[in-house]
C-alpha positions in Angstrom: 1.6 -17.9 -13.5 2.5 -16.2 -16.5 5.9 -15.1 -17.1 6.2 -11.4 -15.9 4.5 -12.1 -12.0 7.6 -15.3 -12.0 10.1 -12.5 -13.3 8.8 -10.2 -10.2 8.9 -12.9 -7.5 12.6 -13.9 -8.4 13.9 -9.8 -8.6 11.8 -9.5 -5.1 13.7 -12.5 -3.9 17.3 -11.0 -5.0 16.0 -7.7 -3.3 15.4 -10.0 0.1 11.9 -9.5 -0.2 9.6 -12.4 -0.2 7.0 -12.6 -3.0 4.1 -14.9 -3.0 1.9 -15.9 -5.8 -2.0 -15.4 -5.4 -4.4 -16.7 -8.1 -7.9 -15.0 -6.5 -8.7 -12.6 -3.7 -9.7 -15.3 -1.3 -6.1 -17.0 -1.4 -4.6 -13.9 -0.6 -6.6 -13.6 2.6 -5.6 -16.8 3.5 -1.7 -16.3 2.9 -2.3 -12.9 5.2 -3.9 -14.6 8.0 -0.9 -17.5 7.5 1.2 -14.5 7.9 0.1 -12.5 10.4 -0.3 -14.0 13.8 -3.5 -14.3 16.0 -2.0 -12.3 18.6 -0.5 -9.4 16.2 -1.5 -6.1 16.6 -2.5 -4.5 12.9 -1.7 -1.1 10.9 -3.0 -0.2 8.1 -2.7 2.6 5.4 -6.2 3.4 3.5 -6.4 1.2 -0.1 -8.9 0.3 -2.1 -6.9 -2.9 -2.7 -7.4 -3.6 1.2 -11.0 -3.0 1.0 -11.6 -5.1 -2.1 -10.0 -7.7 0.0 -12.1 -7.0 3.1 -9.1 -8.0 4.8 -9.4 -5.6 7.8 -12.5 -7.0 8.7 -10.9 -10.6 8.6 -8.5 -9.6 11.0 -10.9 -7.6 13.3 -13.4 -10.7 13.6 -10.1 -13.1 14.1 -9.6 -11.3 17.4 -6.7 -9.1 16.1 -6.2 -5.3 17.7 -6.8 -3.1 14.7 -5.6 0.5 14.4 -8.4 1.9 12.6 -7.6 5.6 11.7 -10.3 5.5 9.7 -13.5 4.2 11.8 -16.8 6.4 12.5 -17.3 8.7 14.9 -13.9 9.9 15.9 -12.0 12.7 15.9 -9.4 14.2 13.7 -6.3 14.2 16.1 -8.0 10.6 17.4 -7.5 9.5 13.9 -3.6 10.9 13.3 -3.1 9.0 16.6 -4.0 5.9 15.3 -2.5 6.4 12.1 0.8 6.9 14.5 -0.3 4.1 16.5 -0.3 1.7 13.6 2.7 2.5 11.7 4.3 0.8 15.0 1.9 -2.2 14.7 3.4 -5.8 14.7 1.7 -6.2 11.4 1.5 -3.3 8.3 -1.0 -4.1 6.0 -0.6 -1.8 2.8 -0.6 -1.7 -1.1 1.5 -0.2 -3.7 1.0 2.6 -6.1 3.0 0.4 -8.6 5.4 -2.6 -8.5 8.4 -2.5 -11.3 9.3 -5.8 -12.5 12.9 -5.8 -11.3 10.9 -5.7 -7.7 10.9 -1.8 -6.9 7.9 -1.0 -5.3 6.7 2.5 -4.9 4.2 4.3 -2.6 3.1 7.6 -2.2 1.9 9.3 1.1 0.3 12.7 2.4 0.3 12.2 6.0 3.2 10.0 6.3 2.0 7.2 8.5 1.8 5.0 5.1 5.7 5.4 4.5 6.5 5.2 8.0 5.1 2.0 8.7 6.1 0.4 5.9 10.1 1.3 6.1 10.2 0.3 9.7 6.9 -1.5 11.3 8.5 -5.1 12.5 6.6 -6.8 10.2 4.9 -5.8 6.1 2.9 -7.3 4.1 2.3 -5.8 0.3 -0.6 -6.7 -1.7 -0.6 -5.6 -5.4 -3.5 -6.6 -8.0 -1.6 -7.8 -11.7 -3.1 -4.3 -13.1 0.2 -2.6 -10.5 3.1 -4.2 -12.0 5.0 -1.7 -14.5 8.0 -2.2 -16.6 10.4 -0.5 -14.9 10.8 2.3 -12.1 10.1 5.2 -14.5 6.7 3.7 -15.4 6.3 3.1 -12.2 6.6 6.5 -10.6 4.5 7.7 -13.6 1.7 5.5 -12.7 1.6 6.3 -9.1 1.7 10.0 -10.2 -0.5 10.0 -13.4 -2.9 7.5 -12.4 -3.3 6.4 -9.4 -3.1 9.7 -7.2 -5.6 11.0 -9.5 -8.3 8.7 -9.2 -7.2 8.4 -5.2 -7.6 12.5 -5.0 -11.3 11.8 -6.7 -12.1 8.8 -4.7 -11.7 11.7 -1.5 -12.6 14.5 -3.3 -8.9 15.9 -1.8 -8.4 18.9 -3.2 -5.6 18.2 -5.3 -4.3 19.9 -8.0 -5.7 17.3 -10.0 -8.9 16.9 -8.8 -10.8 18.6 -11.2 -9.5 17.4 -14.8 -7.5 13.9 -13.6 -3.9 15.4 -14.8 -0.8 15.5 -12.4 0.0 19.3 -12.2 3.2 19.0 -9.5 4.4 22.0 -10.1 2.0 23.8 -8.9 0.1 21.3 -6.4 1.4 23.3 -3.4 -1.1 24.7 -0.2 -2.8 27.2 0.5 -4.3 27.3 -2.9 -4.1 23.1 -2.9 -4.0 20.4 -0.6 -1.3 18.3 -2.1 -2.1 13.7 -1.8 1.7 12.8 -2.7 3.5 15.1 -0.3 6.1 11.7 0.5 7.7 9.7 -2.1 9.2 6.1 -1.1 10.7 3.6 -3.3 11.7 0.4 -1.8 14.7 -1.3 -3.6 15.5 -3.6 -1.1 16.1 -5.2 2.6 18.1 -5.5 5.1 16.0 -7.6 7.7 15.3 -10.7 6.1 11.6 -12.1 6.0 10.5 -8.4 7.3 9.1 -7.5 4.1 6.4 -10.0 2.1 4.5 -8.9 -1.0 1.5 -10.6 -2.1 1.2 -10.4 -6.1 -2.7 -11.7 -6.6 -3.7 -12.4 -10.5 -6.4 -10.0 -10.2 -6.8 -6.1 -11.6 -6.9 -4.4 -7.6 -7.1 -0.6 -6.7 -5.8 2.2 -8.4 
């Protein structure tokens, strides 16, 4: 563990935020499924971290009750249900857009059900590839915005103001002419609920 991750763990710890240490993908899983009960019920925002994990599907085959927004066949309101559904879930599963190294972690949102659950589902869990962690909160924010939400709107083809040439254009991204990814801004400084929170730092580049 180099020393920037051991600088995050102990600045998540004075936040009351527990920080674990993951060297590969396969030891985050574990650490998850240590976390998350058998019996939990699961939420979960959409991430590319998440799917590079294939924790989801870990979970589902466990015997855990999933709150897929996201599975085939279903319809649009079925799909903001679940989305509502999970973000009251024993267990949110999520990643960040960026993780400062004083421990501010910061996530943006369209629908909402992202933020929601994780500022008040019962129970979090964070995982963030090494390739997240920034500096400090300003280069954080400007990832999230510059870089990640980007490549997220082309991932989706969402037709962002920055679909077409990669660059954030906020001032303008506004509907009808655009349909806006980072309508909700949340930055996490710390908590009041101790052990609610856990983020998983894995010493891997993961996501956006």
């Amino acid at each position: 563990m180099d020393n920037k991750i051991e600088k995050l763990l102990t600045n998540l710890k004075k936040r009351n935020i527990l920080g674990f240490y993951c060297a590969d993908k396969d030891q985050a899983n574990r650490r998850i499924l240590e976390i998350a009960s058998g019996q939990a019920s699961v939420g979960f925002s959409g991430s590319v971290t998440l799917d590079q994990l294939g924790i989801v599907k870990e979970l589902a085959r466990r015997g855990n009750k999933i709150f897929d927004p996201y599975k085939e066949g279903i319809s649009r309101q079925e799909s903001l249900e679940l989305r509502r559904q999970g973000a009251a879930a024993d267990v949110y599963l999520a990643s960040a857009n960026a993780v400062s190294e004083n421990g501010e972690l910061v996530f943006f949102s369209g629908h909402g059900n992202r933020t929601s659950g994780i500022s008040y589902a019962k129970n979090v869990i964070i995982v963030c590839g090494i390739n997240k962690i920034t500096a400090n909160l300003s280069q954080a924010l400007k990832r999230a915005r510059e870089y990640a939400t980007p490549l997220n709107c082309k991932r989706l083809n969402w037709a962002s103001a920055c679909l077409a040439g990669g660059a954030c254009h906020e001032e303008i991204c506004f509907a009808p002419e655009y349909k806006r990814m980072c309508c909700q801004v949340l930055i996490i400084e710390s908590e009041v609920a101790p052990d609610r929170m856990k983020v998983i730092i894995v010493n891997e580049n993961l996501g956006f």
